[in-house]
N, C-alpha and C positions, 0 to 999 in steps of 0.2 A: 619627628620620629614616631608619634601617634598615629598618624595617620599611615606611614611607610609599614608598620607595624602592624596595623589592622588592613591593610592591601595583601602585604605574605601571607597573613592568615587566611584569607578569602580564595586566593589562587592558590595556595598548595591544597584547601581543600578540595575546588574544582577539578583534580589532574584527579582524583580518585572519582568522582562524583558524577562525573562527563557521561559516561557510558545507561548510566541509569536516565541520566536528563534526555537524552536522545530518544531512551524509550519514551518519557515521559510525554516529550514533545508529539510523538508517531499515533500514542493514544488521544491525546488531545486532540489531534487535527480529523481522526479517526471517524468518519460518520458523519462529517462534518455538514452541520441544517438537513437530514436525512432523519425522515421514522426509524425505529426501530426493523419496521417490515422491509423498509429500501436501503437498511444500510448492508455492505460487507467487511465481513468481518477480517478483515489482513491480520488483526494481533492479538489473540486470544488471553491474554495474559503476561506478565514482566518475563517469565523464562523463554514461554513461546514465543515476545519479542525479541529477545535476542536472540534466538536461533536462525529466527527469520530474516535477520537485518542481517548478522552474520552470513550466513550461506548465501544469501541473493547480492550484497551489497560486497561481503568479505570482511572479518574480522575487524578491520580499521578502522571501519565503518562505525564499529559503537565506539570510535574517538572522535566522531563528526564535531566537527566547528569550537575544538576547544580549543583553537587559537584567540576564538573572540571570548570564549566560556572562562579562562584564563584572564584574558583582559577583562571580561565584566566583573569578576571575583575580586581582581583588584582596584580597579576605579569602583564599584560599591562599596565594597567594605574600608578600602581606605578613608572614604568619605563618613563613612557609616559608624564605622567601630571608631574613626579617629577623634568623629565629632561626639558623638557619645563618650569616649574616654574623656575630652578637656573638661566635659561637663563632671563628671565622677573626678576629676583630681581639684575642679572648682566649690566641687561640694555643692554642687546645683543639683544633685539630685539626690539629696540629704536633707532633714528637719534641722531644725533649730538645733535637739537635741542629739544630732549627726547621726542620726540612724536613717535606712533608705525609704526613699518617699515614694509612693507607689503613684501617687499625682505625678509628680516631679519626674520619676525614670518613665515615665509613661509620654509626658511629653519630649523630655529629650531625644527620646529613641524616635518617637513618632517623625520628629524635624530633620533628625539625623539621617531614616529614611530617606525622607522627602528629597532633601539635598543630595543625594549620595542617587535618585533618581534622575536627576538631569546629570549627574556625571555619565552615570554607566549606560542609560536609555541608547545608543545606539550600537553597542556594544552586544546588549542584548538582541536589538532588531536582528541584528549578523547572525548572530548564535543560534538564534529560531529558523532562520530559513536555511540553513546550511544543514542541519540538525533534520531538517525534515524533506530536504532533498532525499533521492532513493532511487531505485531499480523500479521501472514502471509496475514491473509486478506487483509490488507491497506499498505504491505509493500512497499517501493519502495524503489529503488539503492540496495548495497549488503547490506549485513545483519551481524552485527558483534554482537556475543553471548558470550556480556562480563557482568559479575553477579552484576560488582560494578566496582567503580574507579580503588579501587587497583589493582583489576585481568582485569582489563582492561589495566593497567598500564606493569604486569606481562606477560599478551599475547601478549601485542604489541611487551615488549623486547626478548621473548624467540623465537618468529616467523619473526617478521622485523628486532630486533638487534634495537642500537641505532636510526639507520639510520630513522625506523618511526615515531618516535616521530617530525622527522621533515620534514614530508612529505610535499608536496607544501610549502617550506617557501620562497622561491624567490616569487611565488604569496600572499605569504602573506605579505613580507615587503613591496614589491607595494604598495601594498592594504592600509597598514597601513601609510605609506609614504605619497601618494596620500590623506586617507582622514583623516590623521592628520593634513598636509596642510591643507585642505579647512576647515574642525572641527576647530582646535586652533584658525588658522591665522584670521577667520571671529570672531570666536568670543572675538578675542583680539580690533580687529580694531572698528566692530560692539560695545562695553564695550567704547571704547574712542568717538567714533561717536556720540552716544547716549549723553554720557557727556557733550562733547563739547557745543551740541544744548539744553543743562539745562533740560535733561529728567533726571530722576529717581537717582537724586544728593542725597537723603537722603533716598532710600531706596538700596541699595545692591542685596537685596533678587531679587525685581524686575530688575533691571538689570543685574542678571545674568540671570536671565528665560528668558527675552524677546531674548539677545543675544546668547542663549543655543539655541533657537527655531531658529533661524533665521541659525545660524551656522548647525542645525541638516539638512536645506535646503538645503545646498550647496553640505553637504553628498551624498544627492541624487542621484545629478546628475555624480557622479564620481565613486560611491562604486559599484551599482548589477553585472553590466559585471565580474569584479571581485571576487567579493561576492561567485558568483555560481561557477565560475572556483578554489577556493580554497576549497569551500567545496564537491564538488566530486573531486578533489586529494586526500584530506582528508580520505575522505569515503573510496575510491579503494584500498589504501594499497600500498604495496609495492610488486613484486613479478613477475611471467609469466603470471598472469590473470589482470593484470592491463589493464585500460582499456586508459588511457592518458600516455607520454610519457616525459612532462612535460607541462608550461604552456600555450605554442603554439598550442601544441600538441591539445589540453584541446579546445582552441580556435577555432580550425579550423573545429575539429571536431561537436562542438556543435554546430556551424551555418551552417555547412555544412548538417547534420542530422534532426536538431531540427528551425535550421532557424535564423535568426538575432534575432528574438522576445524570442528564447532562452535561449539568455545571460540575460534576464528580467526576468525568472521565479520569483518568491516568491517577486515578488518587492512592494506588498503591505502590507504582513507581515514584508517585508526587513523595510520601513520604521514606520511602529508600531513597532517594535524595535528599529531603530537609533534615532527614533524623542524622544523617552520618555528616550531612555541608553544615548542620549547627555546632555539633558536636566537634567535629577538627577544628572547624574556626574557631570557635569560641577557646576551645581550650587552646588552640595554640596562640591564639594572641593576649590570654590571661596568661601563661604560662613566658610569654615575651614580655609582656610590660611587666611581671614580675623579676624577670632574669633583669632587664633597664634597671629597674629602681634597686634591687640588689649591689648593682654595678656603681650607682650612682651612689648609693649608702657608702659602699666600700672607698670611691673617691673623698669623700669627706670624711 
């Protein structure tokens, strides 16, 4: 039930969140290993992307690839939230004197990541190329002409093999490592913090938003350099036209072409998606495990 638990909470966030990530992905791929002087500019900013992807592509278009966006929402966070929750009702991320351990929630979250990285890694691969397919006029990065999930599913194995479904996944356990750290661990400590100083003792609801928002902050500053380095792996494929060679690779390139300021593309859409997909998750599946243990109390 933990784990089923923190799956609902990940995909009902996603069904709101989708339309921003599309943008997110369009700016990232955006310029892509080009100067500043050789790039063009297709998306001026998060509103002028959606106008543009709207009118060229059609309104449906900023729900691109949330059939896989949906599935990655729930195989990460069910792994994610479910493995971190046994650890918080084992009191593994607690001291002696049961109060939260910032060691302790810092590794949980970080493995709990980890894990929750090989479930959902191809899920995501899906989600990135479908997401940044487009109308040649606004295209940017390569262009993958898959009709739907399942032939999406079907191309990747009969052209990459297993192997692409798990394309960047050392940058993606990072990634998720790094900001399941700062995500969980703030908003476990933040939830006690709060407490402690007699804030929001008899509402739930409100202390999980306020510590979801607070924790979506910390995101910030650890996810884009990332962020962008997995999703063009993602995007290039696997094969003699790849463009990265893996996540250094990806690195060195992109600041050396595109500049420092490159590893920050899309980081305005980057957070209108982390700040709202923290904030729903989180509080709907603190808001679920508390409705459980209510229910369960009431059994007994």
């Amino acid at each position: 039930m933990d784990f089923l638990i923190g799956g609902l909470a990940g995909a009902g966030a996603t069904v709101f969140t989708n339309p921003i990530d599309v943008v997110k992905t369009r700016m990232q791929l955006q310029g892509e290993l080009r100067t500043r002087s050789e790039q063009s500019t297709r998306y001026r900013g998060i509103f002028h992307a959606l106008y543009v992807i709207a009118r060229a592509d059609g309104a449906l278009a900023l729900q691109k690839g949330l059939v896989p966006a949906v599935l990655l929402g729930f195989s990460m966070n069910s792994v994610r939230l479910g493995t971190y929750h046994v650890a918080e009702v084992q009191d593994w991320t607690k001291t002696k004197e049961g109060n939260v351990s910032l060691a302790k929630c810092a590794f949980w979250s970080s493995m709990s990541g980890i894990l929750s990285c090989v479930a959902s890694n191809p899920a995501s691969v899906l989600k990135t190329r479908i997401q940044a397919a487009s109308h040649p006029s606004i295209a940017v990065g390569k262009q993958h002409s898959y009709k739907g999930f399942w032939h999406g599913c079907q191309t990747i194995y009969k052209t990459e093999g297993m192997r692409g479904f798990f394309a960047g996944i050392s940058a993606n356990c990072t990634r998720l490592a790094v900001g399941s750290a700062a995500q969980l661990t703030t908003f476990s400590v933040m939830k006690q913090e709060l407490l402690v100083r007699g804030y929001f003792e008899d509402s739930p609801y409100q202390l999980a938003f306020v510590s979801s928002l607070v924790s979506s902050v910390f995101i910030l500053f650890f996810e884009p350099p990332l962020d962008i380095v997995i999703t063009r792996l993602y995007n290039q494929g696997t094969g003699r036209d790849s463009l990265y060679n893996g996540v250094w690779d990806c690195f060195r390139k992109i600041c050396r072409t595109e500049g420092f300021i490159g590893l920050y593309k899309g980081i305005g859409p980057l957070y209108l998606r982390i700040a709202p997909q923290t904030t729903l998750s989180l509080v709907i599946w603190d808001l679920l495990n508390n409705t459980l243990i209510k229910r369960e109390n009431l059994k007994l």
